[in-house]
Structure formats: C-alpha cells, structure tokens
C-alpha positions in Angstrom: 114.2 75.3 93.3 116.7 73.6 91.0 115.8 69.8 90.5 117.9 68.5 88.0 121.2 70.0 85.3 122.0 68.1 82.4 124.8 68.3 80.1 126.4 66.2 77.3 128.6 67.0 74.5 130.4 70.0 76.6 134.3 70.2 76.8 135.6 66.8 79.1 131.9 65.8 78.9 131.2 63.2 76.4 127.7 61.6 76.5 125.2 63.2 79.2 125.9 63.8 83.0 123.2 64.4 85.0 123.3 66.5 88.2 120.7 65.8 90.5 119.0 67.4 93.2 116.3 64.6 93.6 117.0 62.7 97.4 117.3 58.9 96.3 117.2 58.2 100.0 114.1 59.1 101.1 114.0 57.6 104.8 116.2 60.4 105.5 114.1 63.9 106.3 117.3 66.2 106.8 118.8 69.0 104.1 115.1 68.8 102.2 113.6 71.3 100.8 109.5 71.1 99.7 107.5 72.8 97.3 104.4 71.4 97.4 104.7 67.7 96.3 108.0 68.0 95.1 111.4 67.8 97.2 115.0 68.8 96.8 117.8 68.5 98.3 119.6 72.0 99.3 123.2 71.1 98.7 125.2 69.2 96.3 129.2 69.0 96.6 131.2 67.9 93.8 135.0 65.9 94.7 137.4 64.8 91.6 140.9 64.5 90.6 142.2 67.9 89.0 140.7 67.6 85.4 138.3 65.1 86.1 135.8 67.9 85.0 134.2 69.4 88.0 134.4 73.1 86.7 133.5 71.6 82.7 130.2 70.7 84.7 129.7 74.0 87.1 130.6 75.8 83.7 128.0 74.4 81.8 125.3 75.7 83.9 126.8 79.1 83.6 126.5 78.7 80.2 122.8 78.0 79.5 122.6 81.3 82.0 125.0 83.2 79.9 123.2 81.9 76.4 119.5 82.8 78.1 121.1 86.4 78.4 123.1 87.4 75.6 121.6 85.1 72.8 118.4 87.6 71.6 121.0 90.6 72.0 123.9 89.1 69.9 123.8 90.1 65.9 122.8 87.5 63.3 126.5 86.4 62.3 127.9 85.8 66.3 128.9 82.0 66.4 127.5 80.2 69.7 129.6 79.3 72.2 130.4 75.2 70.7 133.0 73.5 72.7 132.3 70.1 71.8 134.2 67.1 73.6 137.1 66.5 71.0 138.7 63.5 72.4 136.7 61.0 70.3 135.5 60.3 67.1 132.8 62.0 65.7 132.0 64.3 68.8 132.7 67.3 67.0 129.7 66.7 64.7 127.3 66.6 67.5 125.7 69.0 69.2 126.3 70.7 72.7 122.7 69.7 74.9 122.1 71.5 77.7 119.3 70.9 79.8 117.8 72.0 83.3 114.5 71.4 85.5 113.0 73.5 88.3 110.2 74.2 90.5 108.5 77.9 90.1 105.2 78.4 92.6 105.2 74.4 93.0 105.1 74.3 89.3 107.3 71.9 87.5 109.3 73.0 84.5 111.9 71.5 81.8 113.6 73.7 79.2 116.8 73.0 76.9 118.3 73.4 73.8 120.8 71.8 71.3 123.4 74.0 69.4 126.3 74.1 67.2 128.5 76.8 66.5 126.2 78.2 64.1 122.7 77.6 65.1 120.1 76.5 67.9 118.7 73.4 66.7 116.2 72.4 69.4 115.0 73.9 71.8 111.7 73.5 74.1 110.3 74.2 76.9 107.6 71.8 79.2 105.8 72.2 82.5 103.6 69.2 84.6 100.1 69.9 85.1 98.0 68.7 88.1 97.3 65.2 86.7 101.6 64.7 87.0 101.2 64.8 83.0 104.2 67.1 81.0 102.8 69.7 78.9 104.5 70.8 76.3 104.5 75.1 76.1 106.6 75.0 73.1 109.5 73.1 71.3 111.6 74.0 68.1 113.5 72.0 65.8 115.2 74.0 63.1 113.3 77.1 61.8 110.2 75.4 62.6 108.7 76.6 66.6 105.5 75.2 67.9 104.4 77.3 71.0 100.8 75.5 72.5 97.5 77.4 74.1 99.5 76.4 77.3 102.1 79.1 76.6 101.1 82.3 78.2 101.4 85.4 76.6 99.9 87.6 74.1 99.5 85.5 70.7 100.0 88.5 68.8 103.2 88.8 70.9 104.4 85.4 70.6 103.9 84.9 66.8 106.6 88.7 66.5 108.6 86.4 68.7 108.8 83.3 66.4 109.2 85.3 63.3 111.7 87.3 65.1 114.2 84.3 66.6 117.0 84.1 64.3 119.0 80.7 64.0 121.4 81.7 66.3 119.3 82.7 69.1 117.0 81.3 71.9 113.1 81.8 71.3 112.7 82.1 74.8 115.1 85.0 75.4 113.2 86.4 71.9 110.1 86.3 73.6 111.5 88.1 77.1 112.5 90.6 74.5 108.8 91.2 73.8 107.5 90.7 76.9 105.7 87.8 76.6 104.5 86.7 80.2 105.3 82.8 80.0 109.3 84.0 79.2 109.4 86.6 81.9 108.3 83.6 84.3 111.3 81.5 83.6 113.6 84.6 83.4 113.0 85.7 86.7 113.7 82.3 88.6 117.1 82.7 86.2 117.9 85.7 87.8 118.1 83.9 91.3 120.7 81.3 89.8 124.4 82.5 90.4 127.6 81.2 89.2 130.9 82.1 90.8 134.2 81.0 90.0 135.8 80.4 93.7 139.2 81.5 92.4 139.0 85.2 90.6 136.2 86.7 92.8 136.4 89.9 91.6 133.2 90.2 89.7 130.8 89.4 93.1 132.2 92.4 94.9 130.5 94.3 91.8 127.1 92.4 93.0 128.2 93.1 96.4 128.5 96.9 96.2 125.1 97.5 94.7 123.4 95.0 97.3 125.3 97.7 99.6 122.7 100.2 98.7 119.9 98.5 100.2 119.9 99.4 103.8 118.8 95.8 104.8 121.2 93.8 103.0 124.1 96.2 104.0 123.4 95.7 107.9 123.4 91.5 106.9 126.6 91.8 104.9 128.2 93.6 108.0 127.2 91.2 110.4 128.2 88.2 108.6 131.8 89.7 108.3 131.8 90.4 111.8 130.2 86.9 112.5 133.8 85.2 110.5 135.7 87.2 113.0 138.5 88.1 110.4 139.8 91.0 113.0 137.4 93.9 110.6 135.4 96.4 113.8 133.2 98.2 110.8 133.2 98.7 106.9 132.1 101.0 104.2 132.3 101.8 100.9 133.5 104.8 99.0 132.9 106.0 95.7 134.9 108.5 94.0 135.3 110.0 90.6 138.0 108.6 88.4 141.1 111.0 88.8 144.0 110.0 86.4 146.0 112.4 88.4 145.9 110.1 91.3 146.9 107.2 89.9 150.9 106.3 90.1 153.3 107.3 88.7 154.7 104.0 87.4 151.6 103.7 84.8 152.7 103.1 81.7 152.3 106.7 79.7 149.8 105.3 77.1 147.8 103.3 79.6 147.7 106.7 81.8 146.9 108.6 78.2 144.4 105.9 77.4 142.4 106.2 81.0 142.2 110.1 80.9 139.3 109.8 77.9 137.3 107.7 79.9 134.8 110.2 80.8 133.0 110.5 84.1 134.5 107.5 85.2 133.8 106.3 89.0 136.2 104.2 91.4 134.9 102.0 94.2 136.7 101.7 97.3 136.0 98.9 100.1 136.9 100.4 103.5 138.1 98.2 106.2 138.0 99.7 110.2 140.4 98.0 112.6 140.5 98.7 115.9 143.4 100.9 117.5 145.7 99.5 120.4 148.2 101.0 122.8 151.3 100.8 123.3 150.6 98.3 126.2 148.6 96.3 123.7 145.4 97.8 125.1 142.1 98.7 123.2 141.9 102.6 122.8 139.0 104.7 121.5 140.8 105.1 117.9 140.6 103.0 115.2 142.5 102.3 111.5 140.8 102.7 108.1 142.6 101.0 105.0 141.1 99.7 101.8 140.4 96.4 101.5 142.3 96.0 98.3 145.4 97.4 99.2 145.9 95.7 103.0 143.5 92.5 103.4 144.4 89.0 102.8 143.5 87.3 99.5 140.8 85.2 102.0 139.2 88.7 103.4 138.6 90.0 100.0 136.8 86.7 99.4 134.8 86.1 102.2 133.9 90.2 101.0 133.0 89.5 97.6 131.1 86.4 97.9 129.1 87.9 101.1 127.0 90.0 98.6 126.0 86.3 96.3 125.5 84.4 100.1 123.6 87.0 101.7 121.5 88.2 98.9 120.5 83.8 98.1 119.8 83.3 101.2 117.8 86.1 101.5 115.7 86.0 98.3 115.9 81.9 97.7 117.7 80.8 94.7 120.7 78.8 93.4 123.7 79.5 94.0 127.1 77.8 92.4 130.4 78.3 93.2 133.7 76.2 91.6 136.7 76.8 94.3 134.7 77.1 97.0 137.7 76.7 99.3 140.4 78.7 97.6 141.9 81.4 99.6 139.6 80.7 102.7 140.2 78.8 106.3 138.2 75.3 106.3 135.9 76.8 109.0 134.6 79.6 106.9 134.2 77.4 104.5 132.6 74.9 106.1 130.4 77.4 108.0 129.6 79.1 104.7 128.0 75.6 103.3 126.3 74.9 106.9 124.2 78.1 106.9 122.3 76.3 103.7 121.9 73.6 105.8 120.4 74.9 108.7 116.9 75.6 108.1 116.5 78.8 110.7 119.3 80.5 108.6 118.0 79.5 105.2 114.7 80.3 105.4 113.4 81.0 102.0 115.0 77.4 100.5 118.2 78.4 98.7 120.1 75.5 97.5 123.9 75.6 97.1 126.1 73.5 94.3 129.8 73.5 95.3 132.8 71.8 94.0 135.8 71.2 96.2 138.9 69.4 97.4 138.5 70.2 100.6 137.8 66.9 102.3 137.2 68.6 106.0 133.8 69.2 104.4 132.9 65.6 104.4 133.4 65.3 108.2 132.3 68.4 109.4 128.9 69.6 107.3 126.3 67.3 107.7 125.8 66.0 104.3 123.5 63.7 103.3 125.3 60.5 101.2 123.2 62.3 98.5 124.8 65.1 98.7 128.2 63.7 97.9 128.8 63.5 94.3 132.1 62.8 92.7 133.3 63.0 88.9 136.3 61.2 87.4 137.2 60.5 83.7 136.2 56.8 82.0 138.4 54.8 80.2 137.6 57.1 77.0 138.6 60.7 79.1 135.5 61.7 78.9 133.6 63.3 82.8 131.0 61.0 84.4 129.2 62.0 87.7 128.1 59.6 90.4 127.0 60.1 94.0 127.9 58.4 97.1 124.2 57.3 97.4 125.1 55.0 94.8 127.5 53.2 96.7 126.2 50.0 98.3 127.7 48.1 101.2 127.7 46.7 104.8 130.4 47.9 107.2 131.2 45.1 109.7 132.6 47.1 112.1 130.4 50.0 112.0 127.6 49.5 114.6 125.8 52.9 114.4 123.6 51.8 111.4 124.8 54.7 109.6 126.8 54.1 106.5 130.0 55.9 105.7 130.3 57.1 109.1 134.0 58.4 108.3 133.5 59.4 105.0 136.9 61.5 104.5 139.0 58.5 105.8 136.9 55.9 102.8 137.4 58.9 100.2 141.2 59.3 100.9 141.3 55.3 101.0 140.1 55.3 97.3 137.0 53.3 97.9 134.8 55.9 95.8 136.9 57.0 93.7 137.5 60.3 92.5 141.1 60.5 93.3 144.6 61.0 91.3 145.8 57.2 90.6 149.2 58.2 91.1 150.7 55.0 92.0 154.4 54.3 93.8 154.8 57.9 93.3 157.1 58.7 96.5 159.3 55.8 95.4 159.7 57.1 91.7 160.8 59.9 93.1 162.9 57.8 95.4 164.8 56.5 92.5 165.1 59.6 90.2 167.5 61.2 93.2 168.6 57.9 95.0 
C-alpha cells in the first residue's frame, strides 16, 4: 500500500509537494484500506488548470520507478534524468528529491534519493519497527553508504554491492542486481506500481497481451469488456510472424527495405467479434471479426489497453496511476472504472488508484471522500503546489445534511477551491475583438 509520494525540485515543481494517501478525516470509515495498524486511503484524484502541473507530479512517480529499473543497468557516463524547476533563481543548482512511503506485510518503509544530472547524492532507505521507532537499513551521502545489521541480506553480498554502485546509480537497484534479499523486498512491491499516460495507451495493450496468456486473467479481461457494453460479442488475439510482403504498398521503399532485416519478427493482432444482423435488423447465428486497430473507436482501444493494468491491480493489489484518465472514454466508463476501487467486493486485495482529471462528473458521481479530492495550481512564483479539499474549512448555511461540499462539482466550477483557469471577462474580450 502506497502511503505517501514526495517530490520537489522536478520540472513546474519548485519546493516539495507531498501527495498523501493518509485519511486526515478519520470519523469517516469509507474508501479505507488497513494493514495492520496502518490505513490508506484507496483513491486520490488530482483537478488543475492545464499546466498547473498534475502530469509534472504523476510523472515524477514514474520516474523514481523508471530510475529503480534502469539506473544499475545504465553505463558509468549516462547523465540522470535532472529536470530541475528553471523558473527561479538558483533552482538549477539544486537537486531533484524524490521520495515515497509504503506498507509491505504491515511493515512500514521510506526510501529516496537526491540527484543531479551527474550523480546520486543521497539516497536511503528506513523501515518502523514494533516500538513505532524508524530504523534506518541504510543511507548514502556521496560515495560514502552505511547499510545497518537491520539490512537483510548476505553481508558478503551487500559489501560487492556498495563497492559496486557507481555515482550515477541507485545502491538499491545495485543490490537487486546481486540478489540481496532486503532489495528484492522493495522491488517486488515496485513491480505492483503502474504508471499510465491516459492519452497514448499504446504500451498497456503490450501488458495486456501477455496477461492474455494466463487463462484466468483472459476470462476477467473479457468480462469486463463485455461488462462496458461497447457492442464487442467475444475477442481474441492473434499472433503472426512479421511478413514485409503484407504490409502496403504505400510504405516508403527504405522503411519497407529497413523492416525486411528484422528477423523473426512477430505481429500482434486484437480481434474484435460483433454480432451479425439481418436484413430485418434481426440477430442471426453469424457474427463479424475485425481488428481492433483498424475498426474500433479511439475509446474501445482504450478501455482495451488499460483492461490488462485494471484487471491485473485489482487482482494482485498494487498502485495503480493513470494521467488522462478520461481521454477518449464516456464519463460512465470512466467513472465506473474509478468506482470498482471503491467498492470493497470488487477490490478485494486493496489496490489503490491515483488519477488526475478534468472531468468534473467524477466529483458528483464516485463517492469520494473530501480526502480524496486533491487539486494543484501554480503560486505566485509558477511553481506546482498540491492541496486537498479536506483542507478546506467551512459551514454551509443552507446545507442541512451535515455533510460538507454536498455539490462539490457546482463549488469547484464556482472557483471556491480553486484549481481553475482565471480567465477573466473572457467572452466579452472576445466580444470586442469582432464587435
């Protein structure tokens, strides 16, 4: 379970944000998740202007995924991935902190790291013990790494592992290299956390496809397309050798020329069945196979591609992030795809889901918790800060449920959190420039 994400120094982020799946209102049981004596909440949705910095802070969690995964395999000369906030003074001389705490076996851990473009220049890693007391398991500052008794792992292993972690690379991803038990720990609660960009999907229909191969997750993935109702009777997928030949014959000759090396090359084809209908409009025994690529809507092949991600959280438990998460789909899927986190009976292993969105409809019609509402706007230096609803204090008059925010999409569009573009008379600008 993911508790908390930190970020500062990070494209629009200036000085740190913190993301936060700890409930501040605790009289309220719903959308909790438990792990022994800890609880989390199991959704977070993000709301800003455009550039306010909601992808800057989906991204950066993608990033300490990405620099967990690739830093120990990168050579010694590969600068890191620095992309310092450059809008004030002095920023581009600080480094990029990234920093995230989670729950493993009702176990809680904290690891993160500092970098520049040329080196890792902290890093650590700490875990609370059953007094509540943070122990550290190791830290680093510059070439100097400090791994404590608390560490598990061979010691024999661990000491190849500090001697082994070059500047530009992560001891901890050094250490999963060798094995060592106490990395492999935090590696494999990694491998449940998923980024997706909402907009170019492309890449989860890879993750898709090979959760196709599992006979369980392949009857899931079917019923949850047939569940969404998007007019699709079955589906399958091919795969077929790569055959030049069959490609058109509009390819540009040195493209076509390029493709025919590729040796033993494969090609995976998503096959849609729709049913057949007579000429009185009536259901026959026949059906209609197409590929998904060539005839679905932009939205089908969505829903498609991110059914793999869904099904395979939910199934497993894990985190699961997606920037977009409306593009290209109907409100109700989308709203339906953030209520089945919600809903204990179909979320049954605690996933949690982080989402950031425009789509307002979400804030009337998925039961989130004031919590669960965060927003992001620029300050008055352009820099991203994050705040949640739950911060918002007040008494509505008029409102005699008890509840707070009761229409929370009518207050948002009203400006009274904030969050929105300030764009002022704009209509009657526009009024003038063609009056």
């Amino acid at each position: 379970m993911l508790v908390e994400f930190s970020v500062s120094n990070y494209r629009s982020i200036g000085d740190e944000q913190i993301l936060s799946l700890v409930p501040s209102e605790q009289q309220q049981l719903n959308n909790i998740l438990e792990n022994g004596k800890y609880k989390v909440l199991n959704a977070i949705g993000i709301y800003g202007n455009n550039a306010s910095g909601k992808s800057n802070l989906l991204s950066a969690i993608e990033l300490l995924n990405k620099l967990l995964y690739l830093s120990a395999r990168s050579n010694s000369t590969t600068k890191l991935p620095y992309q310092p906030f450059l809008l004030r003074e002095g920023y581009e001389l600080k480094p990029t902190k990234l920093e995230i705490t989670f729950i493993i076996d009702e176990n809680r851990y904290r690891f993160g790291l500092e970098y520049n473009k040329e080196e890792v220049l902290r890093e650590w890693l700490y875990c609370f013990d059953a007094t509540h007391q943070e122990v550290m398991l190791f830290e680093r500052e510059g070439d100097i790494i400090d791994a404590s008794e608390d560490y598990k792992g061979s010691p024999e292993l661990i000491n190849a592992a500090i001697e082994a972690t070059r500047d530009n690379s992560l001891f901890i991803s050094t250490c999963d290299m060798l094995n060592v038990s106490g990395a492999k720990l935090i590696f494999k609660w990694f491998d449940k956390l998923l980024s997706i960009n909402g907009i170019e999907t492309q890449r989860e229909e890879i993750r898709t496809v090979h959760l196709w191969e599992n006979k369980e997750y392949r009857k899931k993935i079917k019923e949850y397309l047939m569940l969404l109702n998007l007019g699709i009777h079955n589906l399958d997928i091919v795969i077929e050798d790569f055959d030049v030949a069959k490609m058109s014959d509009n390819l540009d000759k040195n493209i076509r020329n390029l493709l025919d090396k590729i040796p033993g090359g494969q090609i995976i084809k998503t096959i849609t069945t729709h049913k057949l209908y007579n000429r009185e409009g009536a259901t026959t025994t026949e059906s209609v196979n197409w590929n998904l690529d060539e005839h679905e809507s932009e939205g089908t092949k969505k829903v498609f591609h991110l059914s793999g991600p869904i099904i395979r959280t939910l199934s497993e438990g894990g985190v699961l992030v997606i920037d977009e998460i409306e593009a290209k789909m109907h409100p109700i899927i989308t709203i339906n795809s953030i209520n089945i986190f919600l809903n204990k009976v179909t979320n049954p292993y605690g996933a949690q889901i982080i989402f950031a969105t425009h789509d307002t409809n979400i804030l009337t019609y998925c039961p989130l918790r004031r919590d669960q509402i965060n927003f992001v706007e620029k300050n008055n230096w352009e820099a991203t800060e994050i705040y949640a609803l739950s911060d918002f204090k007040y008494f509505d008059e008029t409102n005699d449920s008890g509840v707070p925010d009761v229409d929370k999409e009518k207050r948002y569009f009203e400006g009274r959190y904030g969050a929105i573009p300030a764009l002022g008379p704009f209509i009657e600008k526009l009024e003038k420039w063609y009056g």
